[in-house]
N, CA, C and O of each residue as an XYZ file, in Angstrom:
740
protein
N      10.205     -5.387     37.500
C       9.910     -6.798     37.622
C       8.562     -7.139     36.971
O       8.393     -8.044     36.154
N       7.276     -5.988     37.607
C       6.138     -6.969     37.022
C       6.062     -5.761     35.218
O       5.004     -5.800     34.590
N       6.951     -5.079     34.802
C       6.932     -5.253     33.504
C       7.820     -6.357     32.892
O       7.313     -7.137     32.085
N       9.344     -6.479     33.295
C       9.733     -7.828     32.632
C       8.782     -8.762     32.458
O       8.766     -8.937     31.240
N       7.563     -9.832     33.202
C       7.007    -10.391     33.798
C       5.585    -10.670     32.635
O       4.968    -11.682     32.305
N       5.482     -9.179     32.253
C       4.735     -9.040     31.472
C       4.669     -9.369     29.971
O       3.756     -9.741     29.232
N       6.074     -9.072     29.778
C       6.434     -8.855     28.616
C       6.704    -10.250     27.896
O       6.357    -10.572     26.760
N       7.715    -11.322     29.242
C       7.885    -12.522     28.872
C       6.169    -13.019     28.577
O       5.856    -13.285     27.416
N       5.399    -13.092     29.392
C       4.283    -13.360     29.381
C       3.086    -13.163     27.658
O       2.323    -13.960     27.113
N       3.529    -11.559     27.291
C       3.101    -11.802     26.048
C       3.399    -11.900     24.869
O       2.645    -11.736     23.911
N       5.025    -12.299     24.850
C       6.119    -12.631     24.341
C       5.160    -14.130     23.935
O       4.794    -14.269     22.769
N       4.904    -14.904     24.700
C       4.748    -16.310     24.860
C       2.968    -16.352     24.035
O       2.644    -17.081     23.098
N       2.541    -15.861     24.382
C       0.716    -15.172     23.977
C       1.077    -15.108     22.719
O       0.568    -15.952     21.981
N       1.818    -14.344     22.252
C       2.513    -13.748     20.675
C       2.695    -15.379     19.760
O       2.207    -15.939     18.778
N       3.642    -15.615     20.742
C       4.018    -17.301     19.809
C       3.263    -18.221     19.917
O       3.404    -19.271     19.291
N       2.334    -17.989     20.727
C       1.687    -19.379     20.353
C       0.077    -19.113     19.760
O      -0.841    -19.870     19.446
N       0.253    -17.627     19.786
C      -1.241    -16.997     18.404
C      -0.787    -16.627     17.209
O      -1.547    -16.206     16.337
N       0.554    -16.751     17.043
C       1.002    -16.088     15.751
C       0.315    -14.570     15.414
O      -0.380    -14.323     14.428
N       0.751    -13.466     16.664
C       0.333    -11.806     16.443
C       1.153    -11.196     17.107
O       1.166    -10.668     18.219
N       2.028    -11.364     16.073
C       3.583    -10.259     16.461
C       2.930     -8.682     16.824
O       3.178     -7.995     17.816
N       2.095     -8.394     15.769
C       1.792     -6.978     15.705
C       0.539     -6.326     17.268
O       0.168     -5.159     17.386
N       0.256     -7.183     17.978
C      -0.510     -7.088     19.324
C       0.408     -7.595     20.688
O      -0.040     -7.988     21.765
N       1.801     -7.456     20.284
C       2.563     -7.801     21.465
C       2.487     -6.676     22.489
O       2.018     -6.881     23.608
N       3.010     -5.327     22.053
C       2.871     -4.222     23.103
C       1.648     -4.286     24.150
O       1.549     -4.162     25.371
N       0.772     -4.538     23.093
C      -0.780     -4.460     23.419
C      -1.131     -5.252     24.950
O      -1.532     -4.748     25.999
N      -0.799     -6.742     24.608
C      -0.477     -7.725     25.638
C       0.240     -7.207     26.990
O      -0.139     -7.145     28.160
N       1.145     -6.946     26.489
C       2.542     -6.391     27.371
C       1.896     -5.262     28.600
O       2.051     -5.090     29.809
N       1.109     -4.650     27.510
C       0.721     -3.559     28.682
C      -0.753     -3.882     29.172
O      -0.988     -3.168     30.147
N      -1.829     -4.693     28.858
C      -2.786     -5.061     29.794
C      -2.330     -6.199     30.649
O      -2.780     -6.298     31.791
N      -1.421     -7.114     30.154
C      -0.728     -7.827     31.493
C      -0.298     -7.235     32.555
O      -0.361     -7.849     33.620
N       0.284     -5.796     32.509
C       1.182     -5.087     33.608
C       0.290     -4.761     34.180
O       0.596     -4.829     35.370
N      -1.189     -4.256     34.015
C      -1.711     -3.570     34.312
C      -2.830     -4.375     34.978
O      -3.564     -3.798     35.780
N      -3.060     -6.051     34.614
C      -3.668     -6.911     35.651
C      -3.010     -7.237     36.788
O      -3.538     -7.248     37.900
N      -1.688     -7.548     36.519
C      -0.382     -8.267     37.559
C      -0.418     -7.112     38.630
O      -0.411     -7.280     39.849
N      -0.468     -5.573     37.773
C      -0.058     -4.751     39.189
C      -1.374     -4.459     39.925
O      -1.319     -3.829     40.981
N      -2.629     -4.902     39.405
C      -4.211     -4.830     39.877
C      -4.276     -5.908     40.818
O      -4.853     -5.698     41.885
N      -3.766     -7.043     40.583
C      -3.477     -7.795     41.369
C      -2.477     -8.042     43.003
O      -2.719     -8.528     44.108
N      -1.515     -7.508     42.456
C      -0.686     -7.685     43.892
C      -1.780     -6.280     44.371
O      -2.671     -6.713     45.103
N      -1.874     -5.132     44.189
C      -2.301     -4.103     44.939
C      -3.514     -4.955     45.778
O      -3.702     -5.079     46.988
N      -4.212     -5.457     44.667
C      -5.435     -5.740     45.706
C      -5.474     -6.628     46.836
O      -6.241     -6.644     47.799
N      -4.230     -7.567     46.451
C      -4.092     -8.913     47.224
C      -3.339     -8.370     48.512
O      -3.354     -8.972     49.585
N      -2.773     -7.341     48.324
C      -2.027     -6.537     49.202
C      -3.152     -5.854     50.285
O      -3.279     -6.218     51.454
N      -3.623     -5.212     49.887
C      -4.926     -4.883     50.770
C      -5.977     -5.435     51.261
O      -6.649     -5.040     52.214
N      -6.199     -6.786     50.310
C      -7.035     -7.622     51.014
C      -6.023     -8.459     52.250
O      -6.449     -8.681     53.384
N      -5.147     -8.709     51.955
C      -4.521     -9.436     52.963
C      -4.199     -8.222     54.715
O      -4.325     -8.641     55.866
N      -3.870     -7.046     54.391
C      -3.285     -6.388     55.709
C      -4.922     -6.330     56.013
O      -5.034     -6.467     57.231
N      -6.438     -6.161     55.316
C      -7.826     -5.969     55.479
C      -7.873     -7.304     56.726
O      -8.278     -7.199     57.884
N      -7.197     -8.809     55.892
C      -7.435     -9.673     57.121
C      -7.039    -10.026     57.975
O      -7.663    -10.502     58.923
N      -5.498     -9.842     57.833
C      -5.067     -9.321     59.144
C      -5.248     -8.493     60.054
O      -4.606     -8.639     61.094
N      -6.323     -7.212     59.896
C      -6.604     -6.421     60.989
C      -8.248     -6.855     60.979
O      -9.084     -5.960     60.846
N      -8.623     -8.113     61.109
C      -9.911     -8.035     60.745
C     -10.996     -7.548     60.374
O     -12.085     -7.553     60.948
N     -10.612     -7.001     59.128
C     -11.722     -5.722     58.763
C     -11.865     -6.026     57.596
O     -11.810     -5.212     56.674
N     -12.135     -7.630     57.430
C     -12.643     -8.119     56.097
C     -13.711     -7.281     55.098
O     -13.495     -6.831     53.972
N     -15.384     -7.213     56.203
C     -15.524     -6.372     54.820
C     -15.594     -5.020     54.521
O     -16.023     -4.457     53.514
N     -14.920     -4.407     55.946
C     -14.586     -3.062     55.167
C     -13.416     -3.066     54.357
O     -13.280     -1.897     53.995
N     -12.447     -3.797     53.852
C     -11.828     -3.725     53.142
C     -12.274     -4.575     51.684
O     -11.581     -4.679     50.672
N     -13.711     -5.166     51.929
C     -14.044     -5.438     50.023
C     -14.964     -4.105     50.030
O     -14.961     -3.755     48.850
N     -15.765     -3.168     50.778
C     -16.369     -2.152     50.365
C     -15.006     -1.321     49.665
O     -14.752     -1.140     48.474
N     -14.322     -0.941     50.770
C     -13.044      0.118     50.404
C     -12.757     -0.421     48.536
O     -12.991      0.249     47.530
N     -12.284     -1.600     48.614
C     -12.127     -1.985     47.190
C     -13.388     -1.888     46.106
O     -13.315     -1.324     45.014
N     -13.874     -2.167     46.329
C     -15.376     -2.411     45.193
C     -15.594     -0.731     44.966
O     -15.788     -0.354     43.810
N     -15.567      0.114     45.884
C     -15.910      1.455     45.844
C     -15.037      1.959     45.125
O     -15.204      2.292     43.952
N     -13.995      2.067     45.779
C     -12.459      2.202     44.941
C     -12.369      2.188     43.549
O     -12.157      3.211     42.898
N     -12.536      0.953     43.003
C     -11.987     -0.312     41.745
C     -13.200      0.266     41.113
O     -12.803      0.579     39.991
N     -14.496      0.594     41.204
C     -15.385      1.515     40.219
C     -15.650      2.619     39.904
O     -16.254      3.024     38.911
N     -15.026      3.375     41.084
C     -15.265      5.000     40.528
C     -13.936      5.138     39.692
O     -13.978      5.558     38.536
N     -12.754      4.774     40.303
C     -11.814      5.235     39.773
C     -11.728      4.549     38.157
O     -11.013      5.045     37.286
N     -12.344      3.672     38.000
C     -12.599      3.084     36.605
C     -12.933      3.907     35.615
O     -12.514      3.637     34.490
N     -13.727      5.045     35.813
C     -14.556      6.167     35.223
C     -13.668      7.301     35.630
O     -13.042      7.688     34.643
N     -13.439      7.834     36.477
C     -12.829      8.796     37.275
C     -11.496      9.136     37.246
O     -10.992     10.195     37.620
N     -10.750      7.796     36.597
C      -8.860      8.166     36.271
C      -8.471      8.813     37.538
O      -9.238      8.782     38.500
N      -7.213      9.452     37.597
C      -6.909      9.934     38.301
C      -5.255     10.076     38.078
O      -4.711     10.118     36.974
N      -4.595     10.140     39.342
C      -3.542     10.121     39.734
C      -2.747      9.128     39.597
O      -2.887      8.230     40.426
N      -1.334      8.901     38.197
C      -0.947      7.684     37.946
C       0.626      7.667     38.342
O       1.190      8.689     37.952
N       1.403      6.825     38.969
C       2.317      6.634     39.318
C       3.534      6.520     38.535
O       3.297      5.737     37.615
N       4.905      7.006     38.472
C       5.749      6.983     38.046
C       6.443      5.112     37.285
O       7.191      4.808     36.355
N       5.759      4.422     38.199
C       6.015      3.134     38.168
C       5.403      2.202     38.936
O       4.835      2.721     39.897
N       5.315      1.179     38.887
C       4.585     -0.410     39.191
C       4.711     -0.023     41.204
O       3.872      0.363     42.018
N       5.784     -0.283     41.284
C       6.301     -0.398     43.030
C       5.996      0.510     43.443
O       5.805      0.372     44.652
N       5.738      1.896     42.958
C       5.148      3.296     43.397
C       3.366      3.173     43.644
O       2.641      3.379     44.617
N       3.137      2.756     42.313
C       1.510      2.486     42.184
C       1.071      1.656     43.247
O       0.017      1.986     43.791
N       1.797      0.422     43.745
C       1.208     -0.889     44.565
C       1.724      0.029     46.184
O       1.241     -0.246     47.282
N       2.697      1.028     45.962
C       3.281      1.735     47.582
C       2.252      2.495     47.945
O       1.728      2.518     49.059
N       1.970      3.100     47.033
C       1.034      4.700     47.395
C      -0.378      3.660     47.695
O      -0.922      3.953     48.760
N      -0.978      2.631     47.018
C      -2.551      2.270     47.061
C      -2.441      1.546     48.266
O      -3.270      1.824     49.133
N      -1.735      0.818     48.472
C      -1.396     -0.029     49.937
C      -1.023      1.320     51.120
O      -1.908      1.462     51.964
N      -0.141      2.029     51.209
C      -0.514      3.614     51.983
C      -1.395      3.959     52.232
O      -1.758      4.108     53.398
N      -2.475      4.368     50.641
C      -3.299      4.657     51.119
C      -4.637      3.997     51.915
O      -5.459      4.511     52.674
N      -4.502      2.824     51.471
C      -5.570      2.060     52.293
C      -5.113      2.446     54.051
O      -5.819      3.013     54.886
N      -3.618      1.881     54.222
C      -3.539      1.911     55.905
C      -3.679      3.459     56.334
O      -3.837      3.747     57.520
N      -3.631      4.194     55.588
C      -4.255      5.719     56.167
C      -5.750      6.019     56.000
O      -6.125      7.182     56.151
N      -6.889      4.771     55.612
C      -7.870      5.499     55.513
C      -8.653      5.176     56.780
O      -9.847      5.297     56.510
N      -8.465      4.790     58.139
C      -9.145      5.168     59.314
C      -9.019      6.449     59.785
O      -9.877      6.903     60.542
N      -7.707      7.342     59.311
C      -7.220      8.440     59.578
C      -8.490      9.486     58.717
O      -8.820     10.598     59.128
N      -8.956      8.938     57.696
C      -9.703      9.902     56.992
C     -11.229      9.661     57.070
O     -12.005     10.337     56.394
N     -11.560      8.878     57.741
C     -12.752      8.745     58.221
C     -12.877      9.239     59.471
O     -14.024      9.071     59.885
N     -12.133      9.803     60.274
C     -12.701     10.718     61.340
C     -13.079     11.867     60.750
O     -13.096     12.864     61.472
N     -13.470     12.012     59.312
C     -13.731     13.055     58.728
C     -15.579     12.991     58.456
O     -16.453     13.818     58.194
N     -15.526     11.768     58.655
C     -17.043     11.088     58.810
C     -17.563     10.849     60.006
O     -18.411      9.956     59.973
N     -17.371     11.316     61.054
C     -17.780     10.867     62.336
C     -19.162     12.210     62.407
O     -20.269     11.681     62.314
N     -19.207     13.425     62.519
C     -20.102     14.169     62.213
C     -20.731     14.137     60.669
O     -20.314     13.954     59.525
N     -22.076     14.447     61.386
C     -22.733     14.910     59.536
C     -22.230     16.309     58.744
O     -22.170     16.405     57.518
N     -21.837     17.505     59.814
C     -21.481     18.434     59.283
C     -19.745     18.544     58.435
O     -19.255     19.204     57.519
N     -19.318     17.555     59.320
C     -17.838     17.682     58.530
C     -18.084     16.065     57.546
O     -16.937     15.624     57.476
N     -18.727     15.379     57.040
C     -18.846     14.632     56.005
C     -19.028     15.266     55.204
O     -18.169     15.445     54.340
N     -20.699     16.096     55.161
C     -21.370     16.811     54.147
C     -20.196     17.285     53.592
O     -19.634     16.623     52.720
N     -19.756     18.318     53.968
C     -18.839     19.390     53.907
C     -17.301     18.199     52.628
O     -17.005     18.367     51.445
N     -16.873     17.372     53.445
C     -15.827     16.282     52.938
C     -16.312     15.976     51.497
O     -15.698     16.232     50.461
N     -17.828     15.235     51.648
C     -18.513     14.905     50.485
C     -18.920     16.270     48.965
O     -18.868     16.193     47.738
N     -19.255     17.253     49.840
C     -19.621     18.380     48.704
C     -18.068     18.657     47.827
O     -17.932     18.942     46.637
N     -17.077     18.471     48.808
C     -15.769     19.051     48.214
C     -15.401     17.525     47.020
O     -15.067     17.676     45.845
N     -15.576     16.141     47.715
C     -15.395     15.543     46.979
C     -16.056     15.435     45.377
O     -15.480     15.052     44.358
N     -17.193     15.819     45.509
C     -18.182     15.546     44.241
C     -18.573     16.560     43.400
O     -19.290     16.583     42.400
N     -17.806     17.599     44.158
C     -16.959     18.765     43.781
C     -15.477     18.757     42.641
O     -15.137     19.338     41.611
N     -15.169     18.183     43.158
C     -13.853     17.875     42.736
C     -13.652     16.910     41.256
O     -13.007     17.146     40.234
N     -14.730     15.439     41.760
C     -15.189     14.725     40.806
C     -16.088     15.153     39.660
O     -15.972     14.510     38.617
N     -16.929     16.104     39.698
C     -17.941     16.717     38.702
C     -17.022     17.541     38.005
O     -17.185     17.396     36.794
N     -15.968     18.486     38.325
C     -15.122     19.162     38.048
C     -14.044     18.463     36.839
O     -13.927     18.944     35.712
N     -13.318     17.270     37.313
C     -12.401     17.245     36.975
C     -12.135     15.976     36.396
O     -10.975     15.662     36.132
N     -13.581     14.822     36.057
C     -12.881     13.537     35.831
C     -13.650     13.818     34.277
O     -14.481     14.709     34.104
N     -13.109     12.708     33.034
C     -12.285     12.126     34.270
C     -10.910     12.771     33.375
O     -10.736     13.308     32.282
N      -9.999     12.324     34.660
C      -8.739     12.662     34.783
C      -7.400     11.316     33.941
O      -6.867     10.338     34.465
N      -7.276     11.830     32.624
C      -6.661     10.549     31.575
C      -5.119     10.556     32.357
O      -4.656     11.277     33.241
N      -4.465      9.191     31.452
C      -3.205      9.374     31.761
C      -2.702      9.606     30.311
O      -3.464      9.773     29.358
N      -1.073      9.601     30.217
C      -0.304      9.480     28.850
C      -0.297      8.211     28.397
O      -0.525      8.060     27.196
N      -0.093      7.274     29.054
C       0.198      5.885     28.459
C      -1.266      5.075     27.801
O      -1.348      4.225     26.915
N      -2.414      5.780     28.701
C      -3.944      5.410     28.257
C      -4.929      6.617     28.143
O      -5.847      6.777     28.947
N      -4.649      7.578     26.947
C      -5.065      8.763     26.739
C      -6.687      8.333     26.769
O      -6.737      7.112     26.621
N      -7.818      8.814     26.887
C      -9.465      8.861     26.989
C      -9.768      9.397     25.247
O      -9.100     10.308     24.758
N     -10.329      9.024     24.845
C     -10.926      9.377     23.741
C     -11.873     10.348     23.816
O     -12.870      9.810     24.298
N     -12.126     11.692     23.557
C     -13.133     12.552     23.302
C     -15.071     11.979     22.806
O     -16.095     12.649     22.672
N     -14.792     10.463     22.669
C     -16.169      9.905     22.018
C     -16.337      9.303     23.622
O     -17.526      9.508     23.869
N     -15.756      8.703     24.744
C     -15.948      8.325     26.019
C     -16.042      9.392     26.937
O     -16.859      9.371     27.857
N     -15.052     10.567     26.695
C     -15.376     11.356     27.418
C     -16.345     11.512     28.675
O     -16.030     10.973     29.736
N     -18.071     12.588     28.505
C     -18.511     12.323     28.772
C     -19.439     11.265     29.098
O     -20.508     11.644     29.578
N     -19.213      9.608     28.893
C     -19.958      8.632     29.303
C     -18.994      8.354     29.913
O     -19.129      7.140     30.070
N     -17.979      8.671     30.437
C     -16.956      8.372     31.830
C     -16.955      8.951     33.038
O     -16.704      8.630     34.200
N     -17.544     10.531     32.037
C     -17.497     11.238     33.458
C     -18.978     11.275     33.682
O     -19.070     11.730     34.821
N     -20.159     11.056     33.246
C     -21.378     10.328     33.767
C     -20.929      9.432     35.065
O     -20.944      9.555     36.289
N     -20.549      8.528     34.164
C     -20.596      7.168     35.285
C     -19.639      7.563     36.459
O     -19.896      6.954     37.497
N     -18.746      8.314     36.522
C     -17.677      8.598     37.851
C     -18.715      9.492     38.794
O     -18.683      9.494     40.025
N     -19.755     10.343     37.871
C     -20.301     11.618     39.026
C     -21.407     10.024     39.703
O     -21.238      9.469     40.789
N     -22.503      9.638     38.595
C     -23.086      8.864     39.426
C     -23.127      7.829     40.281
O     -24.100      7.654     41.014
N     -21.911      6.912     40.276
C     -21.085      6.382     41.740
C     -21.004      6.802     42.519
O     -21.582      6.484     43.558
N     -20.054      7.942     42.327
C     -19.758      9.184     43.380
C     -21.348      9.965     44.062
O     -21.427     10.279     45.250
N     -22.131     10.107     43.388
C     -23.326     10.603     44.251
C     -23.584      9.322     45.406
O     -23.470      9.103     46.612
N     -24.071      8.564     43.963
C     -24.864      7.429     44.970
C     -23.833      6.871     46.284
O     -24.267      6.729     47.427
N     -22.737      6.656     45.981
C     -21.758      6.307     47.585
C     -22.106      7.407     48.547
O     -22.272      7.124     49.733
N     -22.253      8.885     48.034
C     -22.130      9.666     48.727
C     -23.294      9.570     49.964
O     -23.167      9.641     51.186
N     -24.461      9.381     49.116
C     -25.770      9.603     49.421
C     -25.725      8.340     50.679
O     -26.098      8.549     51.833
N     -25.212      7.076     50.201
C     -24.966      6.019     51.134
C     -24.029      6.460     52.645
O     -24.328      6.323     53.831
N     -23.179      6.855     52.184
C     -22.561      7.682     53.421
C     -22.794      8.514     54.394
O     -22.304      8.581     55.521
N     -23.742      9.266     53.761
C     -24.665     10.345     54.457
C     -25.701      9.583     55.553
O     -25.897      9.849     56.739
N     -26.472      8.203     54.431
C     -27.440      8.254     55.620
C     -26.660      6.994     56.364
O     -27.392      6.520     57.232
N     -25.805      6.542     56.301
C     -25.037      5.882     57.371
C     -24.536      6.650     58.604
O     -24.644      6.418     59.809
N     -23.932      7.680     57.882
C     -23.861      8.423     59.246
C     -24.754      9.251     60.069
O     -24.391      9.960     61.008
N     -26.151      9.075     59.562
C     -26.970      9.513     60.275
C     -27.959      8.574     60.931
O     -28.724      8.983     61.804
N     -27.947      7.037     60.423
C     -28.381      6.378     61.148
C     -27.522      4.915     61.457
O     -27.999      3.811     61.720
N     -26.411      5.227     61.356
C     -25.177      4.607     61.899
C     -25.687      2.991     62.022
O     -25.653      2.248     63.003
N     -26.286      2.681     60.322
C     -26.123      1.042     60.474
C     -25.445      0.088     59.880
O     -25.861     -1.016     59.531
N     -24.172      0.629     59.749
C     -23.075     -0.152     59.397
C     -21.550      0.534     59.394
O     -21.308      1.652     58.939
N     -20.623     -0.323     59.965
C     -19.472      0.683     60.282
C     -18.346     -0.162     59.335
O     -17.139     -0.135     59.574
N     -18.813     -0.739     58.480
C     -18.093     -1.535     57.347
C     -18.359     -0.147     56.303
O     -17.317      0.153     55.720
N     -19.420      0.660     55.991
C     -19.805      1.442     55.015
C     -17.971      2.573     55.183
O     -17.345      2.946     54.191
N     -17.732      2.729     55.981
C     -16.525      3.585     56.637
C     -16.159      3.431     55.857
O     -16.388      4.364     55.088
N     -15.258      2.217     55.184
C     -14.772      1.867     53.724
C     -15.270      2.850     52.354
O     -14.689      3.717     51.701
N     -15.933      2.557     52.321
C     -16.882      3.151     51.387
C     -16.285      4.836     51.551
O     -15.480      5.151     50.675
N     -16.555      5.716     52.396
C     -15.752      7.058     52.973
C     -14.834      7.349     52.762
O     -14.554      8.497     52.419
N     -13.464      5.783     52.972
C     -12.328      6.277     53.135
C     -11.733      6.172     51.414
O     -10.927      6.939     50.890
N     -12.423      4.964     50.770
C     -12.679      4.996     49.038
C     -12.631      6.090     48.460
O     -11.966      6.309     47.447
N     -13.622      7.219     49.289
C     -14.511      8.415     48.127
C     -12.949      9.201     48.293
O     -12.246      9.768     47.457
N     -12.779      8.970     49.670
C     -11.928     10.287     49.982
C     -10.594      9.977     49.038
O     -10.417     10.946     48.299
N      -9.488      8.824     48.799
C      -8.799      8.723     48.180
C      -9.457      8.747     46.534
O      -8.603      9.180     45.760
N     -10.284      8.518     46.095
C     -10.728      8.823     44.501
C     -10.700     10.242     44.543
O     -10.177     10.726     43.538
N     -11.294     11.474     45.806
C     -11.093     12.764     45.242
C      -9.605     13.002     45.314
O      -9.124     13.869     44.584
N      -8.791     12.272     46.173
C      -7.165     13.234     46.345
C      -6.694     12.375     44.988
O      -6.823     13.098     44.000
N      -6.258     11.237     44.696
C      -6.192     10.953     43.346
C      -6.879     11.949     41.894
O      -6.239     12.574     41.048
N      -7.935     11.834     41.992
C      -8.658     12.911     40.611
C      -7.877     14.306     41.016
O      -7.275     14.547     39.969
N      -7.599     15.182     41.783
C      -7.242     16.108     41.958
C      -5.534     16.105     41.923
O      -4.946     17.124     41.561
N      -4.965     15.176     42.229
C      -3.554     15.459     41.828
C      -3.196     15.294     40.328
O      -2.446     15.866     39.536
N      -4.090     14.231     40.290
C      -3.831     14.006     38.586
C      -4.221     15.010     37.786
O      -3.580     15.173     36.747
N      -5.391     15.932     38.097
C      -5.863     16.896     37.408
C      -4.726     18.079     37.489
O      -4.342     18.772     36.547
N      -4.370     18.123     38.590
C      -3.393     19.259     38.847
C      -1.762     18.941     38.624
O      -1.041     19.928     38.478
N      -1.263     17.865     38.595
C      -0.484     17.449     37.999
C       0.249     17.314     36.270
O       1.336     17.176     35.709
N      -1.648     17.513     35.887
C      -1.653     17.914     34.005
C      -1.533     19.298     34.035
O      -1.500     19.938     32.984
């Protein structure tokens, strides 16, 4: 659906710029806003329904920038991609009891930035990484990933904000994403 959707969409872009030869082009950054879209609108909405407004714009903002740099784990299709990111949001209170001690964060965090220093970033087939971005991708994925980390740490040691949780349950789905995708290639 949201490739048909797309396609009519830059089908229409095409005819009325006269650039037959940038239709694909269209076709596939439309799919790829439309399905950025329902995902997020999807999570912001179950975020306000369980009132956990802004831990669910940290969860996103954290999310929506590492993985920008960081790639990862890409879905077979549109309804898979918007199933698994909406999943994973309603499973990430489950992964923040992984943050309730400093010793099992640290531990969560070393493996994550572990994982991220290791392995991003992590390309797909349909949007291969260029060898000239390379490393200025995987720069920017480790230094997000520290600095959230570092934020996490001293939240949970001086526990002044329980919206940051977001932020935790973010890191933790960017490392299981980078790592399937890595291990998946």
């Amino acid at each position: 659906m949201i490739k048909r959707i797309s396609m009519l969409l830059a089908q229409k872009i095409v005819l009325e710029n006269n650039e037959k030869d940038n239709e694909d082009i269209y076709a596939y950054g439309l799919e790829i806003i439309i399905n950025s879209l329902i995902s997020i609108i999807s999570v912001l909405a179950i975020g306000i329904l369980q009132h956990n407004f802004w831990y669910t714009v940290i969860y996103l903002t954290t999310y929506c920038s590492i993985r920008l740099y960081a790639g990862g784990y890409h879905a077979k299709n549109n309804f898979y991609c918007i199933l698994i990111f909406v999943l994973a949001y309603m499973c990430s209170p489950i992964w923040n009891v992984l943050y309730c001690k400093f010793v099992t964060a640290f531990i969560t965090l070393c493996i994550i930035n572990l994982v991220v220093i290791s392995w991003t970033p992590v390309d797909s087939l349909q949007n291969p990484i260029l060898d000239s971005e390379r490393l200025l991708l995987k720069k920017k994925a480790i230094g997000l990933t520290v600095i959230v980390s570092v934020l996490i740490l001293c939240n949970v040691i001086l526990r002044f904000s329980s919206h940051i949780s977001g932020a935790s349950a973010a890191l933790t789905y960017i490392g299981i994403v980078v790592a399937v995708g890595k291990l998946k290639d």
